[in-house]
VEXSE-806795 format. One line per 5 residues: number of its first residue (from 1); their letters; for each residue x, y, z of C-alpha. Coordinates in steps of 0.25 Angstrom, whole numbers, plus 5000, padded with zeros to 4 digits. Example, Ala and Ser with C-alpha at 12.3 -4.5 7.8 and 13.67 -1.06 7.14 Angstrom:
# VEXSE-806795
1> AS> 5049 4982 5031; 5055 4996 5029
//
This chain:
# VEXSE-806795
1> XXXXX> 5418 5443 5320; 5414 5434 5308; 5410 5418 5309; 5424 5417 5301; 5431 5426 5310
6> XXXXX> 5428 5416 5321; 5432 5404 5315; 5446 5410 5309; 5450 5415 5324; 5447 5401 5331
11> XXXXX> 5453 5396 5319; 5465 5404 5323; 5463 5401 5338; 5463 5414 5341; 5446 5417 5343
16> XXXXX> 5445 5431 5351; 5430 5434 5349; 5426 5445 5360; 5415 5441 5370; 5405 5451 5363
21> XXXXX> 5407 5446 5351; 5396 5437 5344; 5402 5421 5341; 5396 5410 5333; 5392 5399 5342
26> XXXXX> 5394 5382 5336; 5380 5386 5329; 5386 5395 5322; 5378 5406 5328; 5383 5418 5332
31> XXXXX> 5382 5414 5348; 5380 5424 5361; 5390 5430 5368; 5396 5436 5381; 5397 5451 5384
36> XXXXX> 5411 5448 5390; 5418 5435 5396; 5415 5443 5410; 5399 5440 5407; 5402 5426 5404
41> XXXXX> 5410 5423 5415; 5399 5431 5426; 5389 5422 5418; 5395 5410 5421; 5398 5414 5435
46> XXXXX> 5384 5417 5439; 5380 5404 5431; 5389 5395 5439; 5389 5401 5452; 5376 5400 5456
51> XXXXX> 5366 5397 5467; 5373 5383 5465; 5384 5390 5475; 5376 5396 5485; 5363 5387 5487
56> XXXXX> 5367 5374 5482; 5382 5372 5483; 5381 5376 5499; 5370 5367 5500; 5377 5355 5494
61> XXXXX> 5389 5356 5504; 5379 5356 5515; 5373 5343 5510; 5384 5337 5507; 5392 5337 5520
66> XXXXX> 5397 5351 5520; 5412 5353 5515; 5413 5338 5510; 5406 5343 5496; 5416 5354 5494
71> XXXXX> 5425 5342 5490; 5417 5335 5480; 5413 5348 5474; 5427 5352 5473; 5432 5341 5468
76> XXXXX> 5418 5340 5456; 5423 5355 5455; 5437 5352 5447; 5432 5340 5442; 5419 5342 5437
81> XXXXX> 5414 5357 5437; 5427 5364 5433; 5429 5355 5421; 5414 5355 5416; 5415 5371 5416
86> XXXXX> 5426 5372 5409; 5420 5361 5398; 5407 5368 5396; 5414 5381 5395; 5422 5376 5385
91> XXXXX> 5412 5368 5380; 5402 5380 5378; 5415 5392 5373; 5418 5382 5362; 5405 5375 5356
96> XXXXX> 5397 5389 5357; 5384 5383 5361; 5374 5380 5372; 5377 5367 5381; 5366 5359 5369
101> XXXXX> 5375 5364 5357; 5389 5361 5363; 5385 5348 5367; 5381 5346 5354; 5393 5348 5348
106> XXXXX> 5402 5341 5355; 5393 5328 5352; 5380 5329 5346; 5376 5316 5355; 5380 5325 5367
111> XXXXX> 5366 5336 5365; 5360 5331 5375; 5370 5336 5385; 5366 5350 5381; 5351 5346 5381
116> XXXXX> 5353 5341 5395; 5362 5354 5400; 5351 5361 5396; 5339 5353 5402; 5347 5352 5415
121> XXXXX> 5350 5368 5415; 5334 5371 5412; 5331 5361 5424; 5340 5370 5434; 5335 5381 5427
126> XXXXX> 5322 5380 5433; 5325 5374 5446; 5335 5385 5447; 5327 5398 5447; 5318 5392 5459
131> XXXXX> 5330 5398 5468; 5331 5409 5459; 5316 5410 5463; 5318 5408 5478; 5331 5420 5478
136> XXXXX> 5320 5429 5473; 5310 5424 5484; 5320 5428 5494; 5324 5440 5487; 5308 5447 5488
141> XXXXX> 5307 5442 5503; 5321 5449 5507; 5315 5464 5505; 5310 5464 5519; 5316 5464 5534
146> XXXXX> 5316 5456 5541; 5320 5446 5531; 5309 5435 5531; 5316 5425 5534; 5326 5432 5545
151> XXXXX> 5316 5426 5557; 5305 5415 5559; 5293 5418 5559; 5286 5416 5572; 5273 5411 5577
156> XXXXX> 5268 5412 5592; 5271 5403 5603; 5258 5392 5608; 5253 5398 5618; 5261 5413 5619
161> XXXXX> 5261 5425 5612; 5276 5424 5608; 5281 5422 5595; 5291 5410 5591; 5296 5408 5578
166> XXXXX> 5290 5397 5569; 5296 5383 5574; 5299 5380 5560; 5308 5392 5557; 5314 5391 5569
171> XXXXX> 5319 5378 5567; 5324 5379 5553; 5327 5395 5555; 5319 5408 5548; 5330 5406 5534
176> XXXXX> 5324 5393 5532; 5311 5394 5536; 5309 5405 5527; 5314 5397 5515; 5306 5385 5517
181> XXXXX> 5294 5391 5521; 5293 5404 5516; 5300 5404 5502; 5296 5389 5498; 5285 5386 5506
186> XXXXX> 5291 5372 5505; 5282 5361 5505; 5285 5348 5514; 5289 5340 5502; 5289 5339 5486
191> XXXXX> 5277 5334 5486; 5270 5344 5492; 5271 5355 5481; 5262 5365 5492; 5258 5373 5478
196> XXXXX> 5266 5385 5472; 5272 5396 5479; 5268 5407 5474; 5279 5417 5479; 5289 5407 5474
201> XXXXX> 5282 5407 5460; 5282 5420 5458; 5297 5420 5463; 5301 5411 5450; 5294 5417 5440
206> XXXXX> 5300 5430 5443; 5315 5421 5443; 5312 5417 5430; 5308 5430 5424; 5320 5435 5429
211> XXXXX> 5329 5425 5423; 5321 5427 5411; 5325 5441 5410; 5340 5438 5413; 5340 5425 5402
216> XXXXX> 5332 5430 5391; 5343 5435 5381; 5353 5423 5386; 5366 5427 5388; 5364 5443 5386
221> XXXXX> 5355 5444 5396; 5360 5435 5406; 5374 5438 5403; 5372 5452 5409; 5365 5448 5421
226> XXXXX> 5376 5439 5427; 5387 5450 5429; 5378 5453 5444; 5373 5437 5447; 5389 5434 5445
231> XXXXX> 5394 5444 5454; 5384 5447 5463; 5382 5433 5471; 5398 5436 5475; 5396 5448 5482
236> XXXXX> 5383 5443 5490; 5388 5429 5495; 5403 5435 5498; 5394 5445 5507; 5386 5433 5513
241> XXXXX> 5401 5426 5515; 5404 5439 5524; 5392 5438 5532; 5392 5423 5534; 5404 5416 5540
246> XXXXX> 5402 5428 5551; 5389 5421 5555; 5389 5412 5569; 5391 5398 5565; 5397 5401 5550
251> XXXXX> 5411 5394 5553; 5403 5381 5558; 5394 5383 5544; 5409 5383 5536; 5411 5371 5544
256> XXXXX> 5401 5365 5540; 5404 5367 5525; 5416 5363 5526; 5419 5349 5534; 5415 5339 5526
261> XXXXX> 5407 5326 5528; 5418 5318 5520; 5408 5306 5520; 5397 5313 5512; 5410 5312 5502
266> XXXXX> 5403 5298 5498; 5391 5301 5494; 5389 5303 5479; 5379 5313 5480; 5389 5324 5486
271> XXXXX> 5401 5321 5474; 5386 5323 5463; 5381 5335 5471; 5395 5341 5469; 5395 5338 5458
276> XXXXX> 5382 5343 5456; 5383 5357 5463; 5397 5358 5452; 5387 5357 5438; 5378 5366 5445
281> XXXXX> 5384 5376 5451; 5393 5377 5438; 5382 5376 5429; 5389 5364 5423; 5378 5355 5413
286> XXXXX> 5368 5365 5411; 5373 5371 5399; 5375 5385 5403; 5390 5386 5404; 5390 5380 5389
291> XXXXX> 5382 5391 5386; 5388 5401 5392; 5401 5398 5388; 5398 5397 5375; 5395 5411 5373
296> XXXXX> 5411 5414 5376; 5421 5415 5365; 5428 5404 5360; 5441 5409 5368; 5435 5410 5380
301> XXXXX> 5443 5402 5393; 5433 5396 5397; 5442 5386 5405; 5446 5399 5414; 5431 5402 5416
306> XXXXX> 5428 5388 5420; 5439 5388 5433; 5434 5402 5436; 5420 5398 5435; 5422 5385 5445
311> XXXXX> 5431 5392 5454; 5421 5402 5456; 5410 5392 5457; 5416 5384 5468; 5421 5398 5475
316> XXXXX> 5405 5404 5475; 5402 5390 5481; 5412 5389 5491; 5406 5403 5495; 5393 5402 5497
321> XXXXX> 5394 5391 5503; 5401 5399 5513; 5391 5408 5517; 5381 5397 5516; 5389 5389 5527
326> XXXXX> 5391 5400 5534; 5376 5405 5537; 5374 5387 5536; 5381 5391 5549; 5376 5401 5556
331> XXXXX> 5361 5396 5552; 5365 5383 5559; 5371 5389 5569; 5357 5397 5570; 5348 5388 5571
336> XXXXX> 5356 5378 5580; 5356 5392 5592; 5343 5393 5589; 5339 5379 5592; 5347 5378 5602
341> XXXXX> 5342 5391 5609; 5327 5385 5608; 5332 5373 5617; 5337 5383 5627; 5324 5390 5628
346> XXXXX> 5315 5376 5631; 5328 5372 5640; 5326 5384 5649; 5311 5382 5649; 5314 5368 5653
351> XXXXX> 5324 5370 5664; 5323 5384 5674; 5337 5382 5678; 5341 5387 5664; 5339 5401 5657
356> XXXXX> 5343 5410 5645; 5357 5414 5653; 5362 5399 5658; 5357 5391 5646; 5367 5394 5637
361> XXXXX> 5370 5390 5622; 5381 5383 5629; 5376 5376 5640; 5365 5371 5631; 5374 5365 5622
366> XXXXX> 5382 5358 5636; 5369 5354 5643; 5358 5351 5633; 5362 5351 5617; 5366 5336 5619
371> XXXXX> 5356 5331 5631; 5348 5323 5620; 5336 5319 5631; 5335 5333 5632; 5334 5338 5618
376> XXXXX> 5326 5325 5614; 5316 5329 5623; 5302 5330 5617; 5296 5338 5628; 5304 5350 5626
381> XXXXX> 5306 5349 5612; 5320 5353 5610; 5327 5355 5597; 5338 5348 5592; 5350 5357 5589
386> XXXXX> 5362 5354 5581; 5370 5364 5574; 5377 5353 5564; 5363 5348 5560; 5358 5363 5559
391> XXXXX> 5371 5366 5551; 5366 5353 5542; 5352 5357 5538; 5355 5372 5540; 5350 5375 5525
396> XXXXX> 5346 5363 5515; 5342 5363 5501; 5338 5371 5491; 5336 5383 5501; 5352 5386 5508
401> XXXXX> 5354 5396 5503; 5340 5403 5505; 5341 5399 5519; 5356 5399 5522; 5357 5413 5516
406> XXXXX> 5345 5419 5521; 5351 5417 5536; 5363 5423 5534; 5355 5435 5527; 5346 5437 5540
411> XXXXX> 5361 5440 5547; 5362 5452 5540; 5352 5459 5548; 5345 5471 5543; 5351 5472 5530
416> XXXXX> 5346 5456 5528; 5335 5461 5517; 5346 5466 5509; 5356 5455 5509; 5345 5445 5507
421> XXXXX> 5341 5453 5494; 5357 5453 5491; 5358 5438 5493; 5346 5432 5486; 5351 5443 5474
426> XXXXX> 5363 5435 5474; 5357 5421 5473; 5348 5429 5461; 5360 5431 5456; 5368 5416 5457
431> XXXXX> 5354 5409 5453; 5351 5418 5441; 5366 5417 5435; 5365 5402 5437; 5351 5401 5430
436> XXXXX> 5356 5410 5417; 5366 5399 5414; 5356 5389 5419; 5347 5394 5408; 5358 5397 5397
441> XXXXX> 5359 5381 5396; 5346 5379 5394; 5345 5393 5382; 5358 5391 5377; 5353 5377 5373
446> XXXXX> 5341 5382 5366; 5346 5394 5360; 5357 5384 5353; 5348 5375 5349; 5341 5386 5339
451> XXXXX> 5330 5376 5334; 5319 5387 5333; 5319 5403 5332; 5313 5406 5345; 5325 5398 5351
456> XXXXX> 5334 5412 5347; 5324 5419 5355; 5332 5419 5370; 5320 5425 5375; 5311 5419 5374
461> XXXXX> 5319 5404 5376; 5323 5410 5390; 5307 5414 5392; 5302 5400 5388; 5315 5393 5397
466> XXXXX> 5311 5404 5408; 5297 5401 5408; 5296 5384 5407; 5306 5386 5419; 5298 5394 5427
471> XXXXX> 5287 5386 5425; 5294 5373 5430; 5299 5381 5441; 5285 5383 5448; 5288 5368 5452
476> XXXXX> 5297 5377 5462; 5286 5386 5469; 5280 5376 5476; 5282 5372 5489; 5289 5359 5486
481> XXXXX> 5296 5369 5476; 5311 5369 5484; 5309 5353 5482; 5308 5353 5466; 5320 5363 5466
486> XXXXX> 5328 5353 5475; 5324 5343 5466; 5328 5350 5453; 5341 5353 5459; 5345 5340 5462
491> XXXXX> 5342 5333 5450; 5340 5345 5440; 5354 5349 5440; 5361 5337 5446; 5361 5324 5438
496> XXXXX> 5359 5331 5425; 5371 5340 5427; 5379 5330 5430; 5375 5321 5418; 5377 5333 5409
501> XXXXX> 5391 5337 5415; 5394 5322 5412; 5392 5322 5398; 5397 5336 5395; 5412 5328 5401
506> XXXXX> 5410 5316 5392; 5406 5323 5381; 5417 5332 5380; 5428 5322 5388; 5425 5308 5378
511> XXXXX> 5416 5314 5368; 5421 5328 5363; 5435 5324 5369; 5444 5332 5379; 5454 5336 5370
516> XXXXX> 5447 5340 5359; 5439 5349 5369; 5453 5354 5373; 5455 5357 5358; 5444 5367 5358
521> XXXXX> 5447 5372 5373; 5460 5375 5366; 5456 5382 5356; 5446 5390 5365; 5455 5393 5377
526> XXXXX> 5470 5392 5370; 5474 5379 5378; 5469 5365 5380; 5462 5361 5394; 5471 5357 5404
531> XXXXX> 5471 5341 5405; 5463 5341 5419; 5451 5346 5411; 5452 5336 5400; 5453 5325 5410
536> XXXXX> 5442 5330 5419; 5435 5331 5406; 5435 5318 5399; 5438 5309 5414; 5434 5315 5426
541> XXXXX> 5421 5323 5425; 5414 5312 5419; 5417 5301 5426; 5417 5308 5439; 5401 5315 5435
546> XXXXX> 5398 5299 5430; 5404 5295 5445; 5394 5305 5452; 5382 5302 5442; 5381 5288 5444
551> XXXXX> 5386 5287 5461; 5373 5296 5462; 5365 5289 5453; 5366 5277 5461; 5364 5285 5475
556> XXXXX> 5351 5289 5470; 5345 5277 5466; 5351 5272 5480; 5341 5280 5490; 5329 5288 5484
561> XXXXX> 5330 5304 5482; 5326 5313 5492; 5326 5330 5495; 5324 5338 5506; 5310 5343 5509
566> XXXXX> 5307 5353 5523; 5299 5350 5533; 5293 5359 5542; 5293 5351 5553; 5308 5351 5556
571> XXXXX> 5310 5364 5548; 5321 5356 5541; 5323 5348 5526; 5320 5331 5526; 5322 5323 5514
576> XXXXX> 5310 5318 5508; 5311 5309 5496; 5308 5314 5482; 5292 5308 5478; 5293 5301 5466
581> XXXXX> 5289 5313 5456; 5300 5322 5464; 5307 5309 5459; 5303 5309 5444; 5307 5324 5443
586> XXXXX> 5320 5321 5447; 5322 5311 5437; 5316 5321 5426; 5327 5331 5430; 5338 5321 5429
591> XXXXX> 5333 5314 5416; 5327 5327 5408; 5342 5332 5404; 5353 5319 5406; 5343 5311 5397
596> XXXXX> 5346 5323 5386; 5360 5317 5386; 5358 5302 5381; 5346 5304 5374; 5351 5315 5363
601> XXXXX> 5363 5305 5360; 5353 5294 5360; 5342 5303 5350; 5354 5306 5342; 5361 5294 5343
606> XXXXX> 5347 5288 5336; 5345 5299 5328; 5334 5305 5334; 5341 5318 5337; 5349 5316 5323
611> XXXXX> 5357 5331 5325; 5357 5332 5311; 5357 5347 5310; 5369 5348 5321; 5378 5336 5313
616> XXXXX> 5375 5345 5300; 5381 5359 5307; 5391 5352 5317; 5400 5345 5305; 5411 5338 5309
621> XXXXX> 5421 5342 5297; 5433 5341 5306; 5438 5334 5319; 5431 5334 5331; 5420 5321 5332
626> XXXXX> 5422 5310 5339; 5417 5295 5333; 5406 5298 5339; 5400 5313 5335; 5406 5307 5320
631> XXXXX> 5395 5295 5320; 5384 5305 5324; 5389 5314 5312; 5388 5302 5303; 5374 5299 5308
636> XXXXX> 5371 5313 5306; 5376 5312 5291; 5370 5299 5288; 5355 5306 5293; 5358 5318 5283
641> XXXXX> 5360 5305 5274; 5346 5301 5277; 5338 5313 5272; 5336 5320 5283; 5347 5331 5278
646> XXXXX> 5355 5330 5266; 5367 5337 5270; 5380 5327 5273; 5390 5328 5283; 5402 5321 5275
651> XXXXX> 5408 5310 5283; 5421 5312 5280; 5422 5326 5289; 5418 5316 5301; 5428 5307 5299
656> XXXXX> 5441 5308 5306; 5435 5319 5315; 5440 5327 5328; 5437 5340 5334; 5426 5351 5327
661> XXXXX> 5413 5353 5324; 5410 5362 5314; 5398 5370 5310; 5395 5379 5299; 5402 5390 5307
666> XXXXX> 5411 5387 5319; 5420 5377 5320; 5423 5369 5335; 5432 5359 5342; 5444 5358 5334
671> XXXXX> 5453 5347 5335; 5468 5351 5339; 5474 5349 5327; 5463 5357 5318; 5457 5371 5317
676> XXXX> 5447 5379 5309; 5458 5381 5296; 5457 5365 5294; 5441 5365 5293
//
């Protein structure tokens, strides 16, 4: 099919270019393409659904009082990450570029959003893959039974020649123990780096060759790979489903998820955490959906993909938060037994008059759980037991699901190897789909930018990404390594999403304009967006995202930042506060990609970044401006004016403007009342 080919069918509205068929991109380059629309859609499955579901969205409910952050998410759900999908979906199909060149053409002020997608995306990307890293830590230890973390390890009693299980993992469970001191080798606090692990280093390199090898020739390499990391993660966690709600204590686990702590409701930091947990377990700002998307045929409905996406989003979360809860549960249910069952042992050591057959779990809850002299008692060193606060600090972090999963795995007895190889294959398979469209963001970008010849080289743009990440990443082997990741998480992917997600609403609510974006939804999809999007759109995402943005703002100013660090001593998490270069990292995070966002409109708005190239090729001879895109295309003029080009763009095609953007090729975002027979 011919370039004119192309332009006469839109013209007719009737576009039918077949998936596998090459189609010419706003550059007007002939642009990649998917296999069929069944790749694309198990791409973007995998990309969204994601260890955001199973290690981050269970954690954030436990945080944040259980079932009471169902509702904010719910609610950020159909206002904010249902409607965002479905913009950048559209977004991406109808501009046919990378977050960087749509951006562009919908405002060249706006090129910093793209910058900043893509900066953002770069900065998760590198964070990311340190789980990536600690799935195939687990994966090369769980060829071997017992499992190494199935029991404590034991040490012998003062005095005797019997054998007792550390103190440390006995308190905290062999799961945990095994996590914090086996894998990480964690370090009391980030400022005690503790030097690199070398297990762990060589755990990341080998993540980052792999995702090397999957990325290399963009979306023909990847593309493939996603029809097992899509599908596979379904079968293993409804097989985990099975085995956990018939674990002891998995109702009470349930119940736990769902009563909510209404008054955590007030804090800001759960309705931006929500919020948070949508962008990033949608993968909304970092420019990959943009990308992917724009790969699809103009007639693709991508306003069908963006309620099946979200729907199944939401549903893989509800999910594995189900099984998390459930083994939440029965490990809580565990360790409280346990403690309770070292009480009875110094108990009947204490008092003759009571054995293993009188002292029962009952009675010890009837006679002794609530004597508070007696378990205060310093003599005897008892332990406080409490299955609610067990429940509470059960798993916390960066490491649930390493240590909440892990349980459940030793419950499968013998066979415990195998389906600890089956599980940490399916977060491979979660956190290496997410980490394709992670990277795609940062490549797409790139590629489109097609500034200098070895940027058309995939292979090596994906080894030179690959390799600076890798090298960031060692900041992650060290024993304070958990810490930076924490760190990177909360502020890497948090603030900046959000700021991008903002803009990306006000650019195309007030700048672009709802209905002329229902204008080219229309001639894309066949009908104009339902009214609930346009309002959500132009109304009720942005001021709802500015609402979160500056209620936390103030919040953080109000007490200082802190994170959780372990200490060995109660075999538990304590906040610590962040030193001050902790401190300025987080800052640099925040400020590397929302600063992208005003300074390219300032640089360009004084002519620094004067965009002449783009104003020459992007000719508005039609509608489509508004006062404000016509201005820079006059200061664009007046520059060629000046000497630094001698082509002219003639002021009467801006004037009076509405709708397109025309390049030497493909012409975009008609107005309703014109078509391509009018140009």
């Amino acid at each position: 099919m011919t370039k004119k080919n192309v332009l006469e069918e839109e013209a007719n509205g009737e576009l039918t270019v077949p998936l596998n068929t090459d189609e010419i991109g706003a550059n007007g380059k002939a642009r990649a393409k998917w296999d069929s629309k069944l790749q694309y859609f198990f791409m973007v499955i995998s990309y969204a659904v994601g260890l955001g579901n199973v290690w981050r969205f269970p954690y954030l409910v436990q945080q944040h009082g259980g079932g009471a952050f169902l509702i904010p998410y719910l609610i950020m759900l159909f206002v904010e990450g249902m409607p965002l999908l479905y913009l950048e979906f559209a977004a991406g199909q109808h501009f046919r570029m990378g977050s960087m060149g749509t951006w562009n053409k919908v405002h060249p002020f706006l090129g910093g959003v793209g910058i900043a997608s893509a900066v953002t995306s770069f900065m998760v990307g590198v964070y990311y893959n340190a789980i990536i890293m600690w799935c195939f830590y687990y994966i090369f230890h769980s060829f071997q039974s017992p499992l190494p973390w199935a029991t404590c390890p034991t040490v012998l009693k003062e005095g005797t020649n019997i054998s007792i299980p550390v103190e440390e993992c006995d308190i905290s469970g062999p799961t945990s123990y095994f996590w914090y001191r086996n894998a990480l080798d964690i370090s009391d606090s980030i400022e005690e780096s503790d030097g690199i692990k070398w297990k762990m280093m060589l755990c990341l390199i080998f993540a980052w060759l792999i995702i090397y090898a999957c990325i290399w020739k963009g979306i023909k390499s990847s593309g493939k790979v996603v029809y097992v990391t899509a599908t596979f993660p379904y079968v293993v966690l409804l097989i985990f489903f099975g085995r956990g709600i018939t674990l002891r204590g998995a109702t009470d686990g349930l119940i736990h998820m769902l009563s909510p702590k209404m008054d955590r409701l007030a804090d800001p930091q759960v309705w931006l955490d929500a919020a948070t947990q949508i962008f990033y377990s949608f993968g909304l700002g970092f420019g990959g959906l943009i990308a992917f998307s724009s790969y699809n045929p103009r007639n693709n409905n991508c306003e069908r993909d963006a309620i099946i996406v979200s729907l199944t989003n939401w549903f893989t979360a509800i999910l594995a938060s189900t099984v998390i809860f459930s083994v939440l549960g029965f490990k809580a249910t565990t360790m409280y037994e346990n403690c309770v069952e070292r009480n009875m042992e110094k108990l009947i050591d204490m008092y003759p008059e009571w054995n293993a057959t009188t002292l029962t779990m009952d009675v010890y809850k009837s006679h002794f759980e609530n004597n508070e002299s007696l378990m205060n008692s310093t003599l005897a060193h008892f332990r406080h037991c409490d299955f609610h606060e067990d429940l509470d600090k059960a798993a916390e972090g960066t490491g649930l699901a390493f240590i909440v999963f892990t349980q459940a795995i030793n419950e499968f007895g013998p066979s415990a190897p195998f389906w600890s190889i089956i599980f940490f294959l399916m977060l491979l398979s979660l956190g290496i789909g997410s980490e394709f469209g992670t990277l795609e963001g940062v490549t797409t970008c790139i590629y489109d930018l097609d500034s200098h010849p070895w940027l058309r080289k995939k292979w090596l743009v994906s080894g030179v990404l690959c390799l600076v990440s890798c090298l960031i990443g060692m900041l992650f082997v060290l024993g304070s390594g958990s810490y930076w990741v924490a760190l990177f998480d909360s502020y890497a992917g948090s603030f900046p999403l959000i700021s991008v997600a903002l803009t990306e609403a006000i650019a195309i609510g007030w700048v672009y304009g709802v209905n002329r974006f229902g204008d080219d939804l229309e001639t894309m999809i066949g009908h104009q967006p339902h009214i609930y999007w346009k309002v959500v759109w132009k109304f009720i995402a942005p001021f709802l995202i500015a609402g979160l943005l500056t209620s936390t703002l103030i919040s953080k100013f109000v007490k200082p930042i802190t994170y959780k660090a372990y200490s060995k001593d109660i075999a538990g998490m304590v906040d610590r506060h962040y030193p001050w270069f902790a401190g300025l990292m987080a800052a640099f995070l925040v400020l590397v990609s929302v600063l992208c966002i005003p300074g390219v409109a300032i640089l360009r708005k004084l002519g620094v970044l004067r965009y002449k190239d783009y104003a020459k090729g992007a000719q508005a001879q039609t509608g489509g401006h508004t006062t404000s895109t016509v201005a820079f295309m006059r200061t664009a003029a007046e520059d060629n004016d000046s000497g630094h080009n001698s082509d002219e763009i003639n002021e009467d095609h801006l004037r009076g403007t509405s709708c397109a953007v025309i390049d030497e090729h493909v012409t975009f975002g008609l107005g309703a009342d014109e078509n391509l027979s009018n140009v």
